[in-house]
C-alpha positions as CSV (number, residue, x, y, z in Angstrom):
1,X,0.0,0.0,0.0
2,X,1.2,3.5,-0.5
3,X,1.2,6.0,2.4
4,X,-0.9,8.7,2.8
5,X,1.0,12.2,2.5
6,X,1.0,12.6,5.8
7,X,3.2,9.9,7.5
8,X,3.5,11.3,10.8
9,X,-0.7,10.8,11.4
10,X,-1.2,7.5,9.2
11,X,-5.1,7.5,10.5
12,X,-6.0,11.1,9.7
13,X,-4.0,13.1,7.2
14,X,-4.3,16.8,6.0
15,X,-4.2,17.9,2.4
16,X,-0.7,19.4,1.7
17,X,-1.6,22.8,0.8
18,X,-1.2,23.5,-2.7
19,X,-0.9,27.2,-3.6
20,X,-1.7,26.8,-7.5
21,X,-4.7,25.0,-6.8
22,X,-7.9,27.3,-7.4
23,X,-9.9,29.0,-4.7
24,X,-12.9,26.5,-5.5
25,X,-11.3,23.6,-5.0
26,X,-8.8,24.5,-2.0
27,X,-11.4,25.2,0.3
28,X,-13.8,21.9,-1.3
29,X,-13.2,19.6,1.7
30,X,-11.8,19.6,5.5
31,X,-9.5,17.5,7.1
32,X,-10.1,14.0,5.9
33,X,-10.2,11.1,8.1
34,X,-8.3,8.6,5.9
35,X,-9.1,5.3,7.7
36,X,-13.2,6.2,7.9
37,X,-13.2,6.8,4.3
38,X,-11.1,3.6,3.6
39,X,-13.6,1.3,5.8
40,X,-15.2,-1.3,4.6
41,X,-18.5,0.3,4.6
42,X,-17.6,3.5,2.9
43,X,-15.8,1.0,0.1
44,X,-16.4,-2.2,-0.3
45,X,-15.0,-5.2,1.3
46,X,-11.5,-6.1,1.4
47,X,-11.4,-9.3,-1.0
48,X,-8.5,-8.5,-3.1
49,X,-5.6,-10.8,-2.4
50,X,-5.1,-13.1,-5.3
51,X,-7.5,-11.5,-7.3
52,X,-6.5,-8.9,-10.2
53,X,-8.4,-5.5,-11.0
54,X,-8.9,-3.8,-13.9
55,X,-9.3,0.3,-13.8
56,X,-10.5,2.6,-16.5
57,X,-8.2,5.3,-16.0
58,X,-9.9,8.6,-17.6
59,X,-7.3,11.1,-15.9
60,X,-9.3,12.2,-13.7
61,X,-10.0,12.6,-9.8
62,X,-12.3,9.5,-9.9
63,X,-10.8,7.1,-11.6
64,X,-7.9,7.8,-9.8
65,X,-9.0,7.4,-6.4
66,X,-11.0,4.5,-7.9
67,X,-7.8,2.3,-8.8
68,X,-5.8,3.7,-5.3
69,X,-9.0,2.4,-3.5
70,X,-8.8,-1.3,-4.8
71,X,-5.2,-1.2,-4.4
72,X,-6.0,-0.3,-1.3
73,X,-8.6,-3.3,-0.5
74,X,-5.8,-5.7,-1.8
75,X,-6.1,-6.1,-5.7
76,X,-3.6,-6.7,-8.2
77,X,-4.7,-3.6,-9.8
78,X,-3.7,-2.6,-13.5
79,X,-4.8,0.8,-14.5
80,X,-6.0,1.0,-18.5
81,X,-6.5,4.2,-20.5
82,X,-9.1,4.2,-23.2
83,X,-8.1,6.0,-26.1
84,X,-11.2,7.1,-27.8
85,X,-11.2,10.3,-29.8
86,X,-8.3,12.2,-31.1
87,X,-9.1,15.8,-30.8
88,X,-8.6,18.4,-33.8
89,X,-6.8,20.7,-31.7
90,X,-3.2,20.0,-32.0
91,X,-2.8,20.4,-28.0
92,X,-5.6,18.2,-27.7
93,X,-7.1,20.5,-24.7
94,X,-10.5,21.2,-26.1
95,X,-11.4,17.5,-25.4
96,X,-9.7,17.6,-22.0
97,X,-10.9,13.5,-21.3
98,X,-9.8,12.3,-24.7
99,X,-6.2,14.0,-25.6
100,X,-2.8,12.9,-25.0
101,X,-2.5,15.2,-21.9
102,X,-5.1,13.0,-20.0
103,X,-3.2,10.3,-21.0
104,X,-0.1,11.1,-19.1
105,X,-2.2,12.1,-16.0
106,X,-3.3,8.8,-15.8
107,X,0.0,7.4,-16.4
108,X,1.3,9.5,-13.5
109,X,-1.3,8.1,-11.4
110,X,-0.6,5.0,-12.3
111,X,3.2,5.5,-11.2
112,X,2.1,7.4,-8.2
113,X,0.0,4.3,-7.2
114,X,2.3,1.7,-8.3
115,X,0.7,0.0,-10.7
116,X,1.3,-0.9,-14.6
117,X,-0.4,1.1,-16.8
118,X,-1.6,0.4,-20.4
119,X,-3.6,2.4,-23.4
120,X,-5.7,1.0,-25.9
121,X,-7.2,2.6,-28.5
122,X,-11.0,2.1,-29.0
123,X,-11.1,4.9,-31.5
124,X,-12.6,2.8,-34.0
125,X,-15.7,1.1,-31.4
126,X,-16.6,4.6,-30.3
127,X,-16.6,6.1,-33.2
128,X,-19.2,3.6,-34.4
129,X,-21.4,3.1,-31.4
130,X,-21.0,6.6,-29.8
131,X,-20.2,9.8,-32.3
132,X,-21.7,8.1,-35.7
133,X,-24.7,7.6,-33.9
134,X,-25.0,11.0,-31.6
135,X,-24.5,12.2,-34.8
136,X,-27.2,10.4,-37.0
137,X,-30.2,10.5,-34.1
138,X,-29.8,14.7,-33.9
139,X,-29.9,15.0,-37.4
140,X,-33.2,12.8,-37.3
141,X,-34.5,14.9,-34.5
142,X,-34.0,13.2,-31.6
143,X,-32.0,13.6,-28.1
144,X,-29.2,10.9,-27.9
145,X,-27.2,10.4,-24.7
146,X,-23.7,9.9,-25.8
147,X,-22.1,8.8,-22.2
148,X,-24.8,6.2,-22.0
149,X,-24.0,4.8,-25.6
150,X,-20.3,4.8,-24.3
151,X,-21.0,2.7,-21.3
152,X,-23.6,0.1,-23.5
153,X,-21.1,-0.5,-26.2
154,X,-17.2,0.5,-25.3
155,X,-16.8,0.5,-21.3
156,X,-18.8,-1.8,-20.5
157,X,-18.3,-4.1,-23.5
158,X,-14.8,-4.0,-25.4
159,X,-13.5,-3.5,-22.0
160,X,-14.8,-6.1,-20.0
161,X,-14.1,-8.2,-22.9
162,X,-10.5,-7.2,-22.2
163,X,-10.5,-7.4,-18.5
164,X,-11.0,-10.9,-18.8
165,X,-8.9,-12.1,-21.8
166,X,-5.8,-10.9,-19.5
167,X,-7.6,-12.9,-17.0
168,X,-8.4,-9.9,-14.4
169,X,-11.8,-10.7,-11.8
170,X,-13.1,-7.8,-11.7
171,X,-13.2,-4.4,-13.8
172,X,-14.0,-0.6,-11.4
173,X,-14.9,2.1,-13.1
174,X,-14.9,5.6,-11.5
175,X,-18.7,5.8,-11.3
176,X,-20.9,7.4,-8.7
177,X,-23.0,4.7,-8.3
178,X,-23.9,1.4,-6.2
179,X,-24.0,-2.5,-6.6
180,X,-25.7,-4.9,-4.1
181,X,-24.4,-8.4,-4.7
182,X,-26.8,-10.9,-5.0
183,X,-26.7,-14.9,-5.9
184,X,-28.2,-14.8,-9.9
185,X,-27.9,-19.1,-9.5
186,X,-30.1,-18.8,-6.2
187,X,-32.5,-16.3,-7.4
188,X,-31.3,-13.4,-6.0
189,X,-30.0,-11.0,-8.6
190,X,-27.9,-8.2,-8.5
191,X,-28.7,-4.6,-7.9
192,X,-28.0,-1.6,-8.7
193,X,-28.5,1.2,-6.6
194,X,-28.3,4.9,-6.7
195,X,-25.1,6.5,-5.2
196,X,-24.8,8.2,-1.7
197,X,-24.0,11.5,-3.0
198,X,-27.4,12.3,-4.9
199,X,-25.4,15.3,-6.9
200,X,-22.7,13.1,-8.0
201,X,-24.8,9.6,-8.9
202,X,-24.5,8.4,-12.3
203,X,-27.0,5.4,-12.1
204,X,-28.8,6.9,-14.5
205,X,-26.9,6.3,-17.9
206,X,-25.8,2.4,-16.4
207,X,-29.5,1.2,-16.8
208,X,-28.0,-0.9,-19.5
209,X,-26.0,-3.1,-17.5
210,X,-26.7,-6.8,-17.4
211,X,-26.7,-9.5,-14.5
212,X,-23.3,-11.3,-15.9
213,X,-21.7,-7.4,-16.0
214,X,-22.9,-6.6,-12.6
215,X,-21.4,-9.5,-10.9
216,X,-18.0,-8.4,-12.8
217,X,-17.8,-4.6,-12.1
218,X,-17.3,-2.8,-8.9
219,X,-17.9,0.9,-8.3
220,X,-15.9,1.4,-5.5
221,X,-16.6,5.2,-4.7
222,X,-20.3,4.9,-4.6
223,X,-20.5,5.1,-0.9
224,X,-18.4,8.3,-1.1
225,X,-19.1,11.8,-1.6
226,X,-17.5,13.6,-4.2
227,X,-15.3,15.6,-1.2
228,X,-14.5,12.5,0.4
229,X,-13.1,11.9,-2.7
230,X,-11.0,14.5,-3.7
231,X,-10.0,14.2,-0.2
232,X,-8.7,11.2,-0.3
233,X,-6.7,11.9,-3.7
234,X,-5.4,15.0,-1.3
235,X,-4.7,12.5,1.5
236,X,-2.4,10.4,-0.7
237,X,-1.0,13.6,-2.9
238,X,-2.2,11.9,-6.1
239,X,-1.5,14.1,-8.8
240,X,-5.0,14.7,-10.1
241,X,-5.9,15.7,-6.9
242,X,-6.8,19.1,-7.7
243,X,-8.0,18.4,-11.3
244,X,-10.9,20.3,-12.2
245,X,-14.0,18.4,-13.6
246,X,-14.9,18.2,-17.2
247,X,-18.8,19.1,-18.1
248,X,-18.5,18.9,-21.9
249,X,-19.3,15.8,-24.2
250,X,-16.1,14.4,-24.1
251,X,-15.7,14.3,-28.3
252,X,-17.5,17.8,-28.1
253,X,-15.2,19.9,-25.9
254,X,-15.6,23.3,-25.5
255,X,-17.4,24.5,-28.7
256,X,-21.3,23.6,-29.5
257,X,-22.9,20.3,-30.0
258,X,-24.9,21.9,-33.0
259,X,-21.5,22.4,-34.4
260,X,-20.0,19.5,-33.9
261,X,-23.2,17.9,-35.8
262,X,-23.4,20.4,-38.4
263,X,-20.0,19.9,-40.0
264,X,-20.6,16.3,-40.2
265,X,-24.3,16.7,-41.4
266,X,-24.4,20.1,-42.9
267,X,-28.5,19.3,-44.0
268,X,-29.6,20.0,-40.3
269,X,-28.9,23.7,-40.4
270,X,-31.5,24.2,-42.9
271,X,-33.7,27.2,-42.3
272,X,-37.3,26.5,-41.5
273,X,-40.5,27.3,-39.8
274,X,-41.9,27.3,-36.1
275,X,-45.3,26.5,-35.7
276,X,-48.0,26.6,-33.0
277,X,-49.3,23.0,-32.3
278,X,-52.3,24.3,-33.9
279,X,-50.1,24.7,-36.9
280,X,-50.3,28.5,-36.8
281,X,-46.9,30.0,-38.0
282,X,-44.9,32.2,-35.3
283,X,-41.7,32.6,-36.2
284,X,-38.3,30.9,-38.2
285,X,-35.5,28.8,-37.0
286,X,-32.0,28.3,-38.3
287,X,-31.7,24.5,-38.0
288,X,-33.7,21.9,-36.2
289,X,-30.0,20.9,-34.9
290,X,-30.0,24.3,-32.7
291,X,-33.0,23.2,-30.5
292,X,-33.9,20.2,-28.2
293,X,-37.2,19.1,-27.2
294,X,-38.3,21.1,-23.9
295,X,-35.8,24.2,-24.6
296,X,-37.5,27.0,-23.7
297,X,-34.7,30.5,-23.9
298,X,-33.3,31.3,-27.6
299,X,-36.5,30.9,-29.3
300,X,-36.7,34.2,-31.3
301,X,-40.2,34.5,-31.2
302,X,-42.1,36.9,-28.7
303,X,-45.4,35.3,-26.8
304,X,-47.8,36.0,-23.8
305,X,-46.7,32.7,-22.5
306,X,-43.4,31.0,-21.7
307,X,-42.8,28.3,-25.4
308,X,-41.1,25.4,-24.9
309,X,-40.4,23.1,-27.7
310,X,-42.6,20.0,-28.2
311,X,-41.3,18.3,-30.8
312,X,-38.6,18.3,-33.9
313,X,-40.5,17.5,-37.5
314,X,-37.6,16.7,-39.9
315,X,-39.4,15.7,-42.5
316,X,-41.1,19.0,-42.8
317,X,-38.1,20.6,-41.2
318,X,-40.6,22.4,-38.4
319,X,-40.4,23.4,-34.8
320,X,-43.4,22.8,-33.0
321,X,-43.9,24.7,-30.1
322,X,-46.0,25.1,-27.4
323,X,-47.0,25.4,-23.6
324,X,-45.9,23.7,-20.5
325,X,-48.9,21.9,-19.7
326,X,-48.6,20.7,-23.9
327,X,-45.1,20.1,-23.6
328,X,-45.7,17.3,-20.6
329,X,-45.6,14.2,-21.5
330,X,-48.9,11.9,-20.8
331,X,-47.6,8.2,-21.8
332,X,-43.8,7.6,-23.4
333,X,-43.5,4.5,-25.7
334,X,-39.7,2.7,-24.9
335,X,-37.9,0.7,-27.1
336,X,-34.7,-1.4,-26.1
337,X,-35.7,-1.9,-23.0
338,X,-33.5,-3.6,-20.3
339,X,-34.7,-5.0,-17.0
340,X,-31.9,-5.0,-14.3
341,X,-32.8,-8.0,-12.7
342,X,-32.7,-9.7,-16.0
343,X,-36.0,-11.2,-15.8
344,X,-38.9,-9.7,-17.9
345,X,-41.4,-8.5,-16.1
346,X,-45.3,-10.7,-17.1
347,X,-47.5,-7.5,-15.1
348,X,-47.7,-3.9,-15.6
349,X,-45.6,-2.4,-12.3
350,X,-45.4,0.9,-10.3
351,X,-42.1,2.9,-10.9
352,X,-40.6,6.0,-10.7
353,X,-39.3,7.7,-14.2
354,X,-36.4,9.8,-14.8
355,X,-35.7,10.9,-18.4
356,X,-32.8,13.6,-18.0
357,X,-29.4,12.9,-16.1
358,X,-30.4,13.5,-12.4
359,X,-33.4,15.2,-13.6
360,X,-37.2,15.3,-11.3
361,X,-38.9,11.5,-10.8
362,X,-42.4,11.2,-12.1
363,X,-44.9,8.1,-10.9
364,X,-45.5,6.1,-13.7
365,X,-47.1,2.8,-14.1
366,X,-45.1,0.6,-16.5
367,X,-46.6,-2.0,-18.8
368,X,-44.3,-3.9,-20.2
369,X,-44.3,-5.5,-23.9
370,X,-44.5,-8.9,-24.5
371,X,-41.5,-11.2,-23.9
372,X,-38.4,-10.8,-26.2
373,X,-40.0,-7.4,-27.2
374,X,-38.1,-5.2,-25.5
375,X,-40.5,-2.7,-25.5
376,X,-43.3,-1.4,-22.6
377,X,-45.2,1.7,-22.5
378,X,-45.2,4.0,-19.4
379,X,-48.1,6.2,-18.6
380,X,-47.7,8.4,-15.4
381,X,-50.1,9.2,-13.0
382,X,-49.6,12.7,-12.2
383,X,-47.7,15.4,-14.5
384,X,-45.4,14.0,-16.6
385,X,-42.1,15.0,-17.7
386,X,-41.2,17.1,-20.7
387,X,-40.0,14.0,-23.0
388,X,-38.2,13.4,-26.6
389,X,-37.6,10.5,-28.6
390,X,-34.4,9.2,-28.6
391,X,-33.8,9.9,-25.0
392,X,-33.0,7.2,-22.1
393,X,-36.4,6.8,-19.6
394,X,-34.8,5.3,-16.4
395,X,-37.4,3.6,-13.7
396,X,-36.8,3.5,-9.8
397,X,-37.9,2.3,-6.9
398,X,-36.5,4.1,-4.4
399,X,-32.9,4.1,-4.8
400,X,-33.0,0.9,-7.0
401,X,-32.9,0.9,-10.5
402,X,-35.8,-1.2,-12.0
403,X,-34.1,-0.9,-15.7
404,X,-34.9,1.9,-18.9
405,X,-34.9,2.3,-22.1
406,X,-35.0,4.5,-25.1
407,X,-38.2,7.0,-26.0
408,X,-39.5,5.8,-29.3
409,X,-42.5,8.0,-29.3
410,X,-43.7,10.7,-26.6
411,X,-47.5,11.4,-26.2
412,X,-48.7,14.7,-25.4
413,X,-52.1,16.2,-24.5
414,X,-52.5,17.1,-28.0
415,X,-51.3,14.2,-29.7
416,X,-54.2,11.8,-27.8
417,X,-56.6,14.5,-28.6
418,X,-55.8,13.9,-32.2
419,X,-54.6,17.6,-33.1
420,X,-51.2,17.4,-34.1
């Protein structure tokens, strides 16, 4: 194990102080109490001696503190770097989480830690299964969620896949999130729960993940706050301990997700008309790509009534707009539906519905399509999110989640009364 930076106090260690780091983060969390953090409880069990651990090293805090934590807990612990997008810039800092200088922070984190640490390019997988695809569903008018493609098909996929053909048990990713171990053989499945820290959890866009995947991954800081964990980073003066976050899309970066679209799909910025739902004209847009169902500021047109957007036509290249209460969605139509437990539900089911990234729950009751369909239909009971195809619709149950899926079609109150 390494030490924490403060040998003299091996229980309880105070960041060093860091004059370069930024007023935000100096002051983000107090004196950490290294052991607490590290207990069982807070981290998981320690099972790691004779067992080897994967981590997908980003070069970030998390990930960091995720591979010192199962070093810590007594895993062989090999850190890997996905390579996954090679930014235009030639400094590659636009795309902070993709370029080269990522790269080396995880590397140094790595030889901070002592582990061995690898890179493997995936450039080719997520350019397929992520940016082809964020790509292809804006320009057909629909809300893709890019780091939940990423998880489906490249995290926990290609590298699962590659945690065990080197013969590692286990693969921890960086996410804010929790996993109940159950017995799948005995009838007891996995779960997934939400994460401790309700403004960091991420359970959200890992709806996807199966019952064989769950038994494989661990998320080690889901019992943490986000200041524990930084704290901890401080505690053991990991490099990246005062690394800022990145909000972007990671193959985005800095400049606009319209633009990123629009030089690949130059069609979407066709000018065109927004319409009333009654159909009445009201005003012009520059591009279906600049707007998202539910937007509501940078409309350009002038009303007695806050607008939000209801809907993307391509075909007729139109922006519907429309009121709050015609906005809200009444039932949502899922396809590619996955149930966490892994076994399809026979009976329509009371959840709870999220369909932004930590966005407001909404009662629902689910009926779920017939078997091998992976489809259901969720109708809620009281008001009902503002919805658009092509985004993920994640159910709850407290802090378990139940499963999701993807928003094939989005019923409104003017849609079941036949007027749009």
């Amino acid at each position: 194990m390494i030490a924490p930076a403060s040998a003299s106090a091996p229980a309880t260690a105070r960041p060093r102080a860091r004059p370069w780091a930024s007023a935000a983060l100096a002051v983000e969390s107090p004196v950490a109490d290294v052991a607490a953090l590290l207990a069982p409880e807070r981290i998981g069990p320690y099972d790691g001696a004779g067992k080897t651990c994967v981590v997908a090293m980003s070069g970030g805090v998390d990930s960091a503190v995720t591979a010192l934590v199962m070093r810590e807990r007594g895993y062989r612990v090999i850190g890997i770097n996905l390579r996954l997008f090679s930014p235009d810039d030639p400094d590659h800092r636009a795309n902070p989480c993709c370029g080269i200088p990522a790269m080396d922070d995880a590397r140094m984190t790595c030889a901070r830690i002592g582990i061995p640490f690898y890179a493997i390019n995936m450039e080719g997988e997520f350019r397929e299964a992520v940016v082809q695809r964020f790509v292809d569903e804006y320009a057909a008018g629909r809300t893709p969620n890019p780091c939940l493609e990423c998880n489906r098909h490249v995290k926990f996929r290609h590298l699962v896949e590659r945690a065990k053909l080197i013969g590692a048990d286990c693969l921890a990713t960086g996410h804010y999130a929790r996993i109940e171990r159950g017995d799948p053989a005995a009838g007891e499945p996995h779960r997934l729960l939400r994460a401790v820290d309700p403004k960091k959890d991420q359970s959200y866009v890992l709806y996807t993940l199966t019952q064989e995947q769950l038994g494989f991954i661990h998320f080690p800081l889901g019992g943490l706050h986000k200041t524990e964990t930084r704290a901890l980073a401080r505690a053991f003066d990991l490099p990246v301990a005062e690394k800022a976050e990145s909000q972007e899309i990671c193959f985005v970066g800095k400049r606009s997700y319209a633009d990123f679209v629009a030089e690949r799909r130059p069609d979407v910025t066709r000018p065109g008309e927004i319409v009333a739902t009654t159909g009445e004209a009201l005003g012009a847009h520059q591009g279906l790509v600049h707007h998202t169902v539910g937007q509501r500021r940078g409309l350009g047109i002038a009303a007695g009534e806050p607008l939000f957007v209801i809907r993307l036509e391509p075909d007729r290249n139109r922006l519907v707009v429309g009121s709050r209460d015609e906005a809200a969605a009444r039932e949502i139509a899922l396809e590619r539906v996955s149930i966490t437990s892994g076994l399809w539900p026979e009976e329509p089911f009371a959840a709870e519905a999220m369909v932004r990234y930590r966005g407001a729950l909404a009662a629902a009751v689910v009926e779920p399509g017939a078997a091998g369909s992976a489809s259901a239909r969720v109708r809620f009971t009281g008001d009902g999110p503002i919805a658009s195809p092509g985004q993920a619709l994640v159910l709850y149950r407290g802090d378990e989640v139940l499963g999701g899926g993807t928003i094939s079609s989005v019923e409104t109150p003017r849609s079941r009364d036949g007027e749009e």
